[in-house]
SENULUM-53300 format. One line per 4 residues: number of its first residue (from 0); for each residue x, y, z of N, C-alpha, C, CB. Coordinates in nm, 3 decimals, padded with zeros to 5 digits. Glycine has a CB too. Example, Ala and Ser with C-alpha at 12.3 -4.5 7.8 and 13.67 -1.06 7.14 Angstrom:
2
0> 01.319,-00.569,00.780,01.230,-00.450,00.780,01.320,-00.330,00.780,01.131,-00.447,00.905 ~ 01.285,-00.225,00.708,01.367,-00.106,00.714,01.290,00.003,00.787,01.408,-00.060,00.572
This chain:
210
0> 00.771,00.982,06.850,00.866,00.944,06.954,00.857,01.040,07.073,01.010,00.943,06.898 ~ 00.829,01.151,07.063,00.844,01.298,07.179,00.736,01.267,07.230,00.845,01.477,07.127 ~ 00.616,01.190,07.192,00.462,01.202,07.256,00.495,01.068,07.343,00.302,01.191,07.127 ~ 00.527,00.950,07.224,00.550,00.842,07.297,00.626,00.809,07.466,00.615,00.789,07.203
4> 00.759,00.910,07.439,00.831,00.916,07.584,00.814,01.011,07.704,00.957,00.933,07.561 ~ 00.726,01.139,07.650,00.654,01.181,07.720,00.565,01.071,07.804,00.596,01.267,07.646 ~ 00.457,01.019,07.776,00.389,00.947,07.810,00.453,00.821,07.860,00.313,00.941,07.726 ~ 00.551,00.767,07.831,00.637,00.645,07.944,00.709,00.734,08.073,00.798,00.545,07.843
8> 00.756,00.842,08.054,00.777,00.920,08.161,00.673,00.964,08.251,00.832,01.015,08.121 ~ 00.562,00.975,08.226,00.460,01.007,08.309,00.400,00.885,08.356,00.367,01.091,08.246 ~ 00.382,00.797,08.299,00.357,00.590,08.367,00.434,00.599,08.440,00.394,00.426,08.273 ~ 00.590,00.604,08.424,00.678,00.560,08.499,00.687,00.633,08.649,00.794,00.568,08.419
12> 00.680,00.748,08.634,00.734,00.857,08.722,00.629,00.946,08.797,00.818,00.949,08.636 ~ 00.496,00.909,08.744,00.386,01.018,08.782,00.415,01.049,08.905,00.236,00.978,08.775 ~ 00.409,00.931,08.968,00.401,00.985,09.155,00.527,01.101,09.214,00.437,00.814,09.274 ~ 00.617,01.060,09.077,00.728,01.225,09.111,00.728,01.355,09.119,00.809,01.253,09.042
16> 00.613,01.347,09.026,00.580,01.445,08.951,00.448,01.563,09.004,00.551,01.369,08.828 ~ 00.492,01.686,09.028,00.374,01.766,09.065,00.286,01.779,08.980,00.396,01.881,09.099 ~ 00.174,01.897,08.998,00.051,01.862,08.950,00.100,01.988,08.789,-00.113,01.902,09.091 ~ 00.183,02.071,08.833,00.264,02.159,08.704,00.327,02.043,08.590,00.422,02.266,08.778
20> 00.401,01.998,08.653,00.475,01.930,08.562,00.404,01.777,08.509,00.615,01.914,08.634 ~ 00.276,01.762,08.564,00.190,01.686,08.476,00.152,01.748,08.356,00.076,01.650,08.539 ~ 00.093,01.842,08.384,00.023,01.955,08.308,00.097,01.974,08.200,00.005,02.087,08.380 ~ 00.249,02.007,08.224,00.325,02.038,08.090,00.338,01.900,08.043,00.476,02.119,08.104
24> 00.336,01.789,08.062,00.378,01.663,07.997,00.244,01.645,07.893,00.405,01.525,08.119 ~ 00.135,01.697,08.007,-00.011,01.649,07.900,00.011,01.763,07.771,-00.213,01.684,08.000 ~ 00.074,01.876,07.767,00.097,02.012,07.677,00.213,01.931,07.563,00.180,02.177,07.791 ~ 00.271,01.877,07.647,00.386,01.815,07.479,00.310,01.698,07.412,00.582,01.724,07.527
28> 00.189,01.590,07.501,00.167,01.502,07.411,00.094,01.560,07.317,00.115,01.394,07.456 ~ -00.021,01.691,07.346,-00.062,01.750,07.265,-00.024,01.754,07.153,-00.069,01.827,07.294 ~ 00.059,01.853,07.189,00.173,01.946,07.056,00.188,01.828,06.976,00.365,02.021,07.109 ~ 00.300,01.736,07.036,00.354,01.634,06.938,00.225,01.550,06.864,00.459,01.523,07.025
32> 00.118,01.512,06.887,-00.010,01.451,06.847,-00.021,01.558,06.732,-00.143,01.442,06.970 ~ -00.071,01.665,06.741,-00.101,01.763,06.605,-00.001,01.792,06.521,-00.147,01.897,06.636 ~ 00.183,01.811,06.617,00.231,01.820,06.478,00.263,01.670,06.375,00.368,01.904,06.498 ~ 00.195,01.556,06.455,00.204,01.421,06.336,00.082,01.481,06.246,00.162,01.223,06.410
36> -00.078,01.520,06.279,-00.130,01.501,06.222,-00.102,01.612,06.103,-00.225,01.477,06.284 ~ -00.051,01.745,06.150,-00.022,01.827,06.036,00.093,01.815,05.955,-00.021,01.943,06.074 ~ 00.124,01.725,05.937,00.269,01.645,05.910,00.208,01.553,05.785,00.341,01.535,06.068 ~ 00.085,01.461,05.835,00.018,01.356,05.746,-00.040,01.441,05.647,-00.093,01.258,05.819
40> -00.138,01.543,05.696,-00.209,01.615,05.629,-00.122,01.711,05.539,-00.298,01.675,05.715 ~ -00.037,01.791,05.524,00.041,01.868,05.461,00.126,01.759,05.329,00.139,01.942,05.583 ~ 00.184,01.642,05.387,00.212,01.552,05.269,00.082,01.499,05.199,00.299,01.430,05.317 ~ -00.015,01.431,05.254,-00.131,01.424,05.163,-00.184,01.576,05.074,-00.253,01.370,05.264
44> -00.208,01.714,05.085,-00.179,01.800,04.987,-00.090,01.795,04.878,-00.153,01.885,05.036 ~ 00.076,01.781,04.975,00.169,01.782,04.864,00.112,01.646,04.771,00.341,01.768,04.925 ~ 00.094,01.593,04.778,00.081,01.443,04.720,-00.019,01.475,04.610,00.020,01.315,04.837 ~ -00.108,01.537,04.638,-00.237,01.571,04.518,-00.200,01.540,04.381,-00.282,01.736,04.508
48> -00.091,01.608,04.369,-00.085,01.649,04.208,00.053,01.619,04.160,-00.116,01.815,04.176 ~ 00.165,01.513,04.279,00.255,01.413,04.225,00.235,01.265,04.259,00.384,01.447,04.264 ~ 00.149,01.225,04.334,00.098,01.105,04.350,-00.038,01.029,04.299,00.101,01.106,04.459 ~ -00.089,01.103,04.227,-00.208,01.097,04.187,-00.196,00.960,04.094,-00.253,01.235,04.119
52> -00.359,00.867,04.095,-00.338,00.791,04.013,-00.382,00.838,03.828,-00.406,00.679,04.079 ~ -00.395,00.717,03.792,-00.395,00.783,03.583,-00.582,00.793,03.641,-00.329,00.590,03.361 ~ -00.612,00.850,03.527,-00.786,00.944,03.532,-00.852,00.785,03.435,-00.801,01.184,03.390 ~ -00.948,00.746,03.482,-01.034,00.651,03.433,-01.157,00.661,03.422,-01.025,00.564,03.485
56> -01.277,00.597,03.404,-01.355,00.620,03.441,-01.423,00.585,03.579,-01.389,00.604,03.363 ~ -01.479,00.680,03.653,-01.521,00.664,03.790,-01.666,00.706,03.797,-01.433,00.747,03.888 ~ -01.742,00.560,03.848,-01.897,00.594,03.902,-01.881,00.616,03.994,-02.006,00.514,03.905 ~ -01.930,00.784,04.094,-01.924,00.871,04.174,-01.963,00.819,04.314,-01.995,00.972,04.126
60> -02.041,00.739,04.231,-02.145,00.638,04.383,-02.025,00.588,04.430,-02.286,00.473,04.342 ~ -01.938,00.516,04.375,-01.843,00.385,04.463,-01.737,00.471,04.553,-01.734,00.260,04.337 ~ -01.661,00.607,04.481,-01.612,00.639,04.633,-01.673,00.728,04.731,-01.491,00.691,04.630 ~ -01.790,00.756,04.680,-01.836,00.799,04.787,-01.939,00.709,04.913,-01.894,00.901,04.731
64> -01.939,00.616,04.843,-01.981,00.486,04.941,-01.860,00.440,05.038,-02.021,00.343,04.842 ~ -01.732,00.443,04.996,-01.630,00.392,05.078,-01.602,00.519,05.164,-01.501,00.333,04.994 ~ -01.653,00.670,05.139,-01.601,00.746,05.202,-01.715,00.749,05.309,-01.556,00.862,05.128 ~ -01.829,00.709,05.299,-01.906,00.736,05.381,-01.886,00.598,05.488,-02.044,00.769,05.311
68> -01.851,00.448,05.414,-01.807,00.373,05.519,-01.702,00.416,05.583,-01.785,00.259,05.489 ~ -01.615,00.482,05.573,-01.510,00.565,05.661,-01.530,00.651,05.745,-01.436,00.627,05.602 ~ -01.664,00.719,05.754,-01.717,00.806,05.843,-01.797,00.734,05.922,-01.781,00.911,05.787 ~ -01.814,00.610,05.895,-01.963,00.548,05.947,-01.999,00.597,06.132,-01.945,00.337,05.932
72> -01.843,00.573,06.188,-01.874,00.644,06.342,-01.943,00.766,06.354,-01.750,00.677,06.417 ~ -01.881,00.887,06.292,-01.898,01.002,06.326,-02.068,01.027,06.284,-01.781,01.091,06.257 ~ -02.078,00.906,06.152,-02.227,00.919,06.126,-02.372,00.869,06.228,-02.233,00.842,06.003 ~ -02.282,00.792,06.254,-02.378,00.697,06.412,-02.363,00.773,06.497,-02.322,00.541,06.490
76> -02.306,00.863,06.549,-02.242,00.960,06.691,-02.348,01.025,06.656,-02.075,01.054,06.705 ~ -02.335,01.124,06.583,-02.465,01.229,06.536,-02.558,01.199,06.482,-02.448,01.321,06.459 ~ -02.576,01.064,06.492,-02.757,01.035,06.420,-02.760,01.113,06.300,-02.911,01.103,06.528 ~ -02.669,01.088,06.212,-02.678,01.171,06.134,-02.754,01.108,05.988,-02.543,01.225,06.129
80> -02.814,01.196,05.898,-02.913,01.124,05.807,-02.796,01.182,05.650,-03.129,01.204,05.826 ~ -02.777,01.115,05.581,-02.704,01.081,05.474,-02.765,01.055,05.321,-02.644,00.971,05.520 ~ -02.784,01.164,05.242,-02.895,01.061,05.116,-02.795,01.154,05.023,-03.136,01.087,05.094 ~ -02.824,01.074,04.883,-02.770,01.109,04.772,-02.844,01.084,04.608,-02.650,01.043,04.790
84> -02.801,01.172,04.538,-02.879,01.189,04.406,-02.851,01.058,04.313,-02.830,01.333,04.325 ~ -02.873,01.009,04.241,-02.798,00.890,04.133,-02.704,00.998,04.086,-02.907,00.802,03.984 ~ -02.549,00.926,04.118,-02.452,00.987,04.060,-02.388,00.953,03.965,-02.385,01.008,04.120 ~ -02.312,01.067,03.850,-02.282,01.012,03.716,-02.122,00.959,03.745,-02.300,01.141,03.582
88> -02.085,00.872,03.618,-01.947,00.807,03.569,-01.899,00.945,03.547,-01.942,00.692,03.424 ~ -01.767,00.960,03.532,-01.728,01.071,03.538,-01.528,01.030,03.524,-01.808,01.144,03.688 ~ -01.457,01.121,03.418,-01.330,01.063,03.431,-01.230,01.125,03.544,-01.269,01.072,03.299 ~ -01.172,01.056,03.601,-01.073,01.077,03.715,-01.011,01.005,03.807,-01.110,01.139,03.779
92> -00.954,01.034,03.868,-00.864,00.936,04.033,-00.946,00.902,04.139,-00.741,01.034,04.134 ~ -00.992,00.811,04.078,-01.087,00.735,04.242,-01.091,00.736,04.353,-01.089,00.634,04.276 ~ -00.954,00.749,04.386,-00.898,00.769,04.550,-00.937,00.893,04.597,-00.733,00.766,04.574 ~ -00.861,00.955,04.481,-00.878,01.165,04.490,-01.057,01.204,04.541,-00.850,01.268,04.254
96> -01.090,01.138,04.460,-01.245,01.185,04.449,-01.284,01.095,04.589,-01.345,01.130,04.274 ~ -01.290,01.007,04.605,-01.314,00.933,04.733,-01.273,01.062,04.862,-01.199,00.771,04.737 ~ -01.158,01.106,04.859,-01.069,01.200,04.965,-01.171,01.320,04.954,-00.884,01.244,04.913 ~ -01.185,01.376,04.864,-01.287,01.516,04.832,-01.436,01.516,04.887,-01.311,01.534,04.663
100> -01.445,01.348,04.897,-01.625,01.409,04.915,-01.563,01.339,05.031,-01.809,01.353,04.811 ~ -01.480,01.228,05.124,-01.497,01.241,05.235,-01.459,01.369,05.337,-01.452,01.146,05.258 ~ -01.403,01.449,05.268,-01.354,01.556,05.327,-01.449,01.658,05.377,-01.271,01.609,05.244 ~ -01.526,01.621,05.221,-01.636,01.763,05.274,-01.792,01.691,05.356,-01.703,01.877,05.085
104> -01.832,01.527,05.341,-01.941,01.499,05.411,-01.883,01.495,05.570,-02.011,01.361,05.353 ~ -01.725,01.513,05.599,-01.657,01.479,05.751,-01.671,01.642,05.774,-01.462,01.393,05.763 ~ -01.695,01.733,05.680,-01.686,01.839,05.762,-01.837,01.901,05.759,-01.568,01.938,05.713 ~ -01.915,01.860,05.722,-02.066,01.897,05.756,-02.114,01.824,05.880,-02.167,01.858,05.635
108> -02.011,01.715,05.925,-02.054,01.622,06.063,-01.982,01.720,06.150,-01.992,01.437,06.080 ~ -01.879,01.761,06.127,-01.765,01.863,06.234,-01.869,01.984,06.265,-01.587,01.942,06.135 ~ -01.948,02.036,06.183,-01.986,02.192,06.190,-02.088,02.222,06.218,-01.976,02.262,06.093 ~ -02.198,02.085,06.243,-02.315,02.023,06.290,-02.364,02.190,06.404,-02.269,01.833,06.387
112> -02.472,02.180,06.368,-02.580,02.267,06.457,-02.661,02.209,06.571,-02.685,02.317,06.368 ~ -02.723,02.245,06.629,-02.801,02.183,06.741,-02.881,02.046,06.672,-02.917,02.304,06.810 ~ -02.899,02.109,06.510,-03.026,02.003,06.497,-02.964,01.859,06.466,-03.140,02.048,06.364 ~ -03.021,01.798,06.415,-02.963,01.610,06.379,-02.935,01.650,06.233,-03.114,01.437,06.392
116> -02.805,01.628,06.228,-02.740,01.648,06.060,-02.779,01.562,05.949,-02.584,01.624,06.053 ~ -02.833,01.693,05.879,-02.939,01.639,05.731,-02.798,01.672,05.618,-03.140,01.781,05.684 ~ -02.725,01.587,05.574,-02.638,01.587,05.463,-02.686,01.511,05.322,-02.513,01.527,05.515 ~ -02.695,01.604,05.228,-02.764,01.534,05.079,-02.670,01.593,04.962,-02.954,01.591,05.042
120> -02.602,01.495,04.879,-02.498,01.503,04.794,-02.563,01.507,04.676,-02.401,01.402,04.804 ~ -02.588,01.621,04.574,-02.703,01.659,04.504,-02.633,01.673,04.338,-02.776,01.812,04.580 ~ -02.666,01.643,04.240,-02.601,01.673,04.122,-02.693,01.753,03.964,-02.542,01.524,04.094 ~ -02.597,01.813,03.960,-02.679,01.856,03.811,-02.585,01.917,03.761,-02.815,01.952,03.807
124> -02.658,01.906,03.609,-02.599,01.886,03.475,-02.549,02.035,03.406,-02.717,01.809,03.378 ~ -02.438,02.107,03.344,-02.439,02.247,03.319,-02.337,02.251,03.199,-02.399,02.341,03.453 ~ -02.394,02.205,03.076,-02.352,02.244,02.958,-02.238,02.098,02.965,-02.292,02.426,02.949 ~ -02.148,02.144,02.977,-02.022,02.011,02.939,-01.943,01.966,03.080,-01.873,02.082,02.813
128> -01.990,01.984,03.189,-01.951,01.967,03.317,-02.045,01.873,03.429,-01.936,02.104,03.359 ~ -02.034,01.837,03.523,-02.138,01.800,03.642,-02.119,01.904,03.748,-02.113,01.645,03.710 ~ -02.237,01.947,03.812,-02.174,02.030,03.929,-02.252,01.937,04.053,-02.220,02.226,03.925 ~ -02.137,01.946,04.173,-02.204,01.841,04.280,-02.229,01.935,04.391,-02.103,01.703,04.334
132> -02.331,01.905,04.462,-02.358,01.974,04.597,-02.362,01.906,04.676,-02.456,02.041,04.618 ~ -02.301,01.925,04.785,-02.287,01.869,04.919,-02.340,01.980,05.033,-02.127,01.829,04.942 ~ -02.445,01.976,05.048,-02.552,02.047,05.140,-02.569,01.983,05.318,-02.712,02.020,05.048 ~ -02.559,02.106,05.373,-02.587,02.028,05.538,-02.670,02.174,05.575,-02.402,01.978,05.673
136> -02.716,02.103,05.739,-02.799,02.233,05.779,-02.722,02.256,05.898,-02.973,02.218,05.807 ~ -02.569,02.245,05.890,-02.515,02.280,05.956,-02.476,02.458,06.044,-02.456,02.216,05.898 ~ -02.363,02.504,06.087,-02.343,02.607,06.182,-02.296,02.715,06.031,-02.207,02.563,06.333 ~ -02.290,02.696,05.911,-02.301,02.774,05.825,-02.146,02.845,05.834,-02.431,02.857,05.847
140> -02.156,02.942,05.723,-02.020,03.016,05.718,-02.074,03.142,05.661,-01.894,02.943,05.624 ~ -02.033,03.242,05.692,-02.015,03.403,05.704,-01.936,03.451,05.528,-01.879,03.444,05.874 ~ -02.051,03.497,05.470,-01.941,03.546,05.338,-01.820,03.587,05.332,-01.975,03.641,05.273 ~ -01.755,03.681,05.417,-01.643,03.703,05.401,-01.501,03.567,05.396,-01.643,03.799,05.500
144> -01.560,03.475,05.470,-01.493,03.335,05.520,-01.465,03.286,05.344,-01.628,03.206,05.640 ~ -01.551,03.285,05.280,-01.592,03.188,05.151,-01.466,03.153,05.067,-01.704,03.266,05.045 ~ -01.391,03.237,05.041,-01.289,03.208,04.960,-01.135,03.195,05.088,-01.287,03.346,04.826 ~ -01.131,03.256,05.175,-01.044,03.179,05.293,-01.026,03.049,05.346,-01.071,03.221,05.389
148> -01.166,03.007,05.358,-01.137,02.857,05.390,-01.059,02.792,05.328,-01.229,02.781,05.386 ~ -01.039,02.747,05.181,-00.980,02.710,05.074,-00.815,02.692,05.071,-01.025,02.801,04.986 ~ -00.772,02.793,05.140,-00.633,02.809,05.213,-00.643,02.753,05.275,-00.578,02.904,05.265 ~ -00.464,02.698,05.270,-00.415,02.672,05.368,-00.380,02.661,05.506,-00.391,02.683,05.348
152> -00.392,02.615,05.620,-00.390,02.651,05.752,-00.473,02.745,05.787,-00.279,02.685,05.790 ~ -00.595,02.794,05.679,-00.702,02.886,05.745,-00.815,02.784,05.822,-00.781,02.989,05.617 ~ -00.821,02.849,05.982,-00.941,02.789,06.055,-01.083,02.903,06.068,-00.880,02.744,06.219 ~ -01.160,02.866,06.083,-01.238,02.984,06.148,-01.259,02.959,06.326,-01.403,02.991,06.063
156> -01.235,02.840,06.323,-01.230,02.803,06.523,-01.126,02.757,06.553,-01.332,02.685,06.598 ~ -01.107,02.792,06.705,-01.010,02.743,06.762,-01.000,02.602,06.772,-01.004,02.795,06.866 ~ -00.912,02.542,06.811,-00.892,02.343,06.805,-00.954,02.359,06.889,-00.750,02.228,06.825 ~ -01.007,02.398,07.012,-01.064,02.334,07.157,-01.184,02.324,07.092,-01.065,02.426,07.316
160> -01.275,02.423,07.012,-01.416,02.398,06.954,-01.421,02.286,06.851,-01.471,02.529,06.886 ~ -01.347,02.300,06.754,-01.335,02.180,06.654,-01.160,02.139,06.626,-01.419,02.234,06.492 ~ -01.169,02.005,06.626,-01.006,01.950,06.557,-00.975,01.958,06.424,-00.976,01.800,06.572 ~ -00.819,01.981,06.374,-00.817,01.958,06.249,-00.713,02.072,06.206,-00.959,01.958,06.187
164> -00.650,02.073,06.119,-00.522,02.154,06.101,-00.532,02.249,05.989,-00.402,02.063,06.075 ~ -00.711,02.274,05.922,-00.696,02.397,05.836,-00.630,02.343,05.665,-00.574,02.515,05.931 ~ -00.636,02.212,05.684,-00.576,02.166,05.495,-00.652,02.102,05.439,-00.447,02.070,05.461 ~ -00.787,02.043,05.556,-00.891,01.942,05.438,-00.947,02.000,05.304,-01.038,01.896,05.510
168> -00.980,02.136,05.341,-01.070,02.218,05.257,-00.925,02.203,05.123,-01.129,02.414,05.343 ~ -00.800,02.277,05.175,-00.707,02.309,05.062,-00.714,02.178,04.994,-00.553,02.357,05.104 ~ -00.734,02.084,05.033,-00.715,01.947,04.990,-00.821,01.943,04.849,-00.757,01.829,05.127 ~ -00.925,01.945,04.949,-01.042,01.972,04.823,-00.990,02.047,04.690,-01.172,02.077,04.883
172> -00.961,02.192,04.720,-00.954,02.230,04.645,-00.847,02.212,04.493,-00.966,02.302,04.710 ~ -00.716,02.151,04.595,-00.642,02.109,04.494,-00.716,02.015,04.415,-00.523,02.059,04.539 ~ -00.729,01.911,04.448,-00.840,01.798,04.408,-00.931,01.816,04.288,-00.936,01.780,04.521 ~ -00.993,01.920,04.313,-01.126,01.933,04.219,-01.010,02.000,04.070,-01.290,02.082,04.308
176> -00.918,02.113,04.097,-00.864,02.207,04.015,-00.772,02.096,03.949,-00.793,02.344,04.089 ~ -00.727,01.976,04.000,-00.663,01.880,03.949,-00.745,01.779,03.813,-00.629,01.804,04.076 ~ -00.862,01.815,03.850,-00.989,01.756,03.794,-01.025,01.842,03.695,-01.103,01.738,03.892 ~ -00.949,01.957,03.652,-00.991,02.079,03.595,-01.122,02.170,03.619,-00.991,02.048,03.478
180> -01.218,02.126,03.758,-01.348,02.186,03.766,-01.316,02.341,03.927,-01.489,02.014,03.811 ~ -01.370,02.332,03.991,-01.356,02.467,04.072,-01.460,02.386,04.208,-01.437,02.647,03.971 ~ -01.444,02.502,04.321,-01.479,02.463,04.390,-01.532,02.598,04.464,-01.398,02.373,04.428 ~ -01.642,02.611,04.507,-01.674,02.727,04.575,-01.806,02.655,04.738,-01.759,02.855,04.423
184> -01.870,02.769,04.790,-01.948,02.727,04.848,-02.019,02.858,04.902,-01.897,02.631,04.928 ~ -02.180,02.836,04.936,-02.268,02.934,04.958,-02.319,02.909,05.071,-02.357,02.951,04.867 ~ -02.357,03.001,05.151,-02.456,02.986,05.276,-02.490,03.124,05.373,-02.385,02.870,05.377 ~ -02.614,03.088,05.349,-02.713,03.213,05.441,-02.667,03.210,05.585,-02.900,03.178,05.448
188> -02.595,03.198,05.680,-02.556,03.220,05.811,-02.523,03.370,05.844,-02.442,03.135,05.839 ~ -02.496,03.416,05.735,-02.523,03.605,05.830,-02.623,03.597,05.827,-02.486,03.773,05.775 ~ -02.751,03.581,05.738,-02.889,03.590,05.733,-02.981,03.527,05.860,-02.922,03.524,05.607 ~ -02.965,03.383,05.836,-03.010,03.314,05.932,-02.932,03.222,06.001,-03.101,03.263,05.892
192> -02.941,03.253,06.116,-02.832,03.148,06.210,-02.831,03.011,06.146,-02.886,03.122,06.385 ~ -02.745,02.934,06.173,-02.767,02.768,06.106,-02.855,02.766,06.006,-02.828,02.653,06.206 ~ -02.774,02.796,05.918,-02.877,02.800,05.824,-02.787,02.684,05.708,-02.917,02.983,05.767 ~ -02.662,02.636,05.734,-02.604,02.528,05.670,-02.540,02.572,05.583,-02.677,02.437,05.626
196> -02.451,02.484,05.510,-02.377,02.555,05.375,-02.388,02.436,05.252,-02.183,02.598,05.411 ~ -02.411,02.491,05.095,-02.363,02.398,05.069,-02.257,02.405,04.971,-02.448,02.329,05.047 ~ -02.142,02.315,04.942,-02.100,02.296,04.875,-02.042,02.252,04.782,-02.100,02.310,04.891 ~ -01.996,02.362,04.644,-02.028,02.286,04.493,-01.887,02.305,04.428,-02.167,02.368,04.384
200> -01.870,02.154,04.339,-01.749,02.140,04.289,-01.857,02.095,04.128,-01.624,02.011,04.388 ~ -01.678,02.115,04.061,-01.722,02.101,03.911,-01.641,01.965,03.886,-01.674,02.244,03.797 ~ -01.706,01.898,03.766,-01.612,01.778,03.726,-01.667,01.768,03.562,-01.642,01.614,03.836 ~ -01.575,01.783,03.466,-01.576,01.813,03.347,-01.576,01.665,03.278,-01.462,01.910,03.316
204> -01.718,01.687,03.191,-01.804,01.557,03.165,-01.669,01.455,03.091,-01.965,01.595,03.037 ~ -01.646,01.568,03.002,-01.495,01.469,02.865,-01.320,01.440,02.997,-01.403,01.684,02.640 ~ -01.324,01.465,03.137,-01.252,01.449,03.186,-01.122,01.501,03.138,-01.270,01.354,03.206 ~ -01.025,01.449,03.156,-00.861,01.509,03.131,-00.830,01.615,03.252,-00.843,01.605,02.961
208> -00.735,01.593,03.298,-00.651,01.620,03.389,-00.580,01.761,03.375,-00.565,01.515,03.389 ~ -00.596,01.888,03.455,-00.552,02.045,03.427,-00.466,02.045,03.464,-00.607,02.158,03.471
């Protein structure tokens, strides 16, 4: 509503209005625009682990096919190239898992390097678990970052460089720990500039819910 009447006040009235008090009108639709989206995003967290659906069995391929038709723009924008391993059945919340890998193939398109984004969703097998990789040759992350991201409202850029309110990652993470598996991620970027990151979640073969 504050963004909305902002913006009928400025239709209505612009020509009243100096070039300051444009400026602050364009500053509240802002504000009010991010605090909806950190509003959506903070209840989708809360939601993880009281809205969740019952754990079934889920072939990995199907939400991550709907998550990637959900990105399909951002994938066409960046020419971006997309491949994946044959992925296993696996027990859990379809939606959840759909949300997790779109979260993390939307943020290897966000963090994109000069080059044309090579994203490959990779799997293998480790005793009684699956571990998945989601690899890009993206702008990479700095070791110290590794276990920060994961938090809450932690960014490493400002909104003018990239959008987004700092909860996708927490999202993930609830997600996977809901799944009883973990979630970490590796990448050479102190080493070598763009050097990409990838990252790996666990999903526990006999399923059940932590």
């Amino acid at each position: 509503m504050v963004a909305s009447y902002t913006q009928l006040l400025s239709r209505r009235y612009d020509s009243k209005f100096d070039k300051d008090a444009r400026e602050f009108m364009s500053y509240i639709v802002d504000g009010a625009t991010r605090m909806k989206q950190l509003i959506e995003d903070l209840l989708a967290y809360s939601r993880v682990g009281t809205k969740g659906q019952e754990f079934k069995p889920v072939a990995l391929e199907a939400p991550l096919r709907r998550a990637l038709f959900n990105l399909r723009a951002g994938i066409e924008e960046a020419g971006a190239a997309v491949t994946y391993d044959p992925l296993p059945t696996v027990h859990g919340d379809e939606v959840q898992l759909g949300q997790l890998l779109q979260n993390l193939v939307g943020n290897a398109l966000k963090f994109r390097s000069n080059s044309v984004p090579r994203i490959h969703i990779g799997v293998s097998e480790k005793n009684s678990e699956y571990q998945i990789e989601v690899r890009d040759n993206g702008i990479g992350i700095e070791p110290q970052y590794f276990e920060r991201i994961f938090m809450v409202f932690q960014r490493l850029h400002n909104k003018g460089e990239y959008p987004g309110t700092g909860i996708g990652l927490a999202i993930c993470k609830k997600v996977v720990e809901r799944h009883g598996g973990r979630i970490w991620v590796e990448s050479r970027a102190a080493q070598v500039p763009n050097a990409g990151s990838s990252f790996y979640f666990t999903l526990n073969k006999r399923g059940g819910e932590s």
